[in-house]
N, C-alpha and C positions, 0 to 999 in steps of 0.2 A: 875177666874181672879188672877193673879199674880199684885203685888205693887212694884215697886222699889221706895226707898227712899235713893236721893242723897245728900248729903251734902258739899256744897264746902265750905271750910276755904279762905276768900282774903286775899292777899297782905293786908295789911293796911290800909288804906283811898281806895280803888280799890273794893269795894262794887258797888257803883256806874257805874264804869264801868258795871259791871255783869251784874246789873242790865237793864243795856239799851241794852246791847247784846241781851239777852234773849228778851226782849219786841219788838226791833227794827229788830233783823232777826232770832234769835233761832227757836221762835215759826212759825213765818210763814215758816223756813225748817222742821222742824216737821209736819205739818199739811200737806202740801206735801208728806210726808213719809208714813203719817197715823200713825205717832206716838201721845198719848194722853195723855196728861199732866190732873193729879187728884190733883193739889193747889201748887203753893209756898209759903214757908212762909220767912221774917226773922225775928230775933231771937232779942229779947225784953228784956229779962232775962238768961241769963246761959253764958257757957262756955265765948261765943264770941259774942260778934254782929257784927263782920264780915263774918257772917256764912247767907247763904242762902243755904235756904231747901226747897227741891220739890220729888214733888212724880209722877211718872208714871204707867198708869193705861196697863196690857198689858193682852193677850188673853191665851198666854202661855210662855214658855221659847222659844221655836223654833220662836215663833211672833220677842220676843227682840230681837233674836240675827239676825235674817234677817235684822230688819226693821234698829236697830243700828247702823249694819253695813254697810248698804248704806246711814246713814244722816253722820255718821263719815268719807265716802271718797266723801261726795258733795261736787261740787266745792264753789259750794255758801257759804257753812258753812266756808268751808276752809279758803277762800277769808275772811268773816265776821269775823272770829276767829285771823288772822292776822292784821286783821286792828285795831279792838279793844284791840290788844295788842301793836299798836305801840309805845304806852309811859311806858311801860314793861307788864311783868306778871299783871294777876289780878289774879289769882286762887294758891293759897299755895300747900293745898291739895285737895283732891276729896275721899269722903268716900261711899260706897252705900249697901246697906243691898236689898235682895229680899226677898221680905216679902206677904205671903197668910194669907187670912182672916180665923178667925177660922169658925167654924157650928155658934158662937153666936153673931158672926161683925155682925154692922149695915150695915158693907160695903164689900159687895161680887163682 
């Protein structure tokens, strides 16, 4: 198994938004895709707490980049990513690390 770990920085008060994107169409375009989410979290203590973070559980690098590729040209995402921006940006940046577990993760 491969992890990717995203982290998006918000706009300001635009957490919220993110938030219901992801819950409201994100993840039911993923699940369609067979893309599988391993936790989000946001941030309590550090840099920012306009930071949400999540991780995806994926089978290999050839898996991401197929499966990415078609939930990034669905329409439906498309459509949901435009509307939840109508009152502007939510997302600053977007940072993401691909990350394998070692021989002694709890998590393979």
């Amino acid at each position: 198994m491969i992890y990717e770990m995203r982290v998006y920085r918000c706009v300001t008060g635009r957490l919220p938004a993110l938030l219901a994107r992801f819950q409201n169409h994100t993840l039911k375009i993923w699940k369609k895709h067979g893309i599988r989410q391993a936790g989000f979290w946001t941030t309590v203590v550090g840099e920012s707490n306009q930071d949400l973070t999540y991780m995806l559980a994926w089978e290999s690098l050839a898996e991401r980049e197929a499966k990415w590729a078609k939930f990034m040209v669905d329409p439906e995402w498309q459509a949901a990513r435009t509307a939840s921006e109508a009152d502007g940006p939510i997302v600053q940046t977007i940072s993401n690390q691909l990350l394998a577990p070692t021989g002694f993760s709890s998590v393979q």
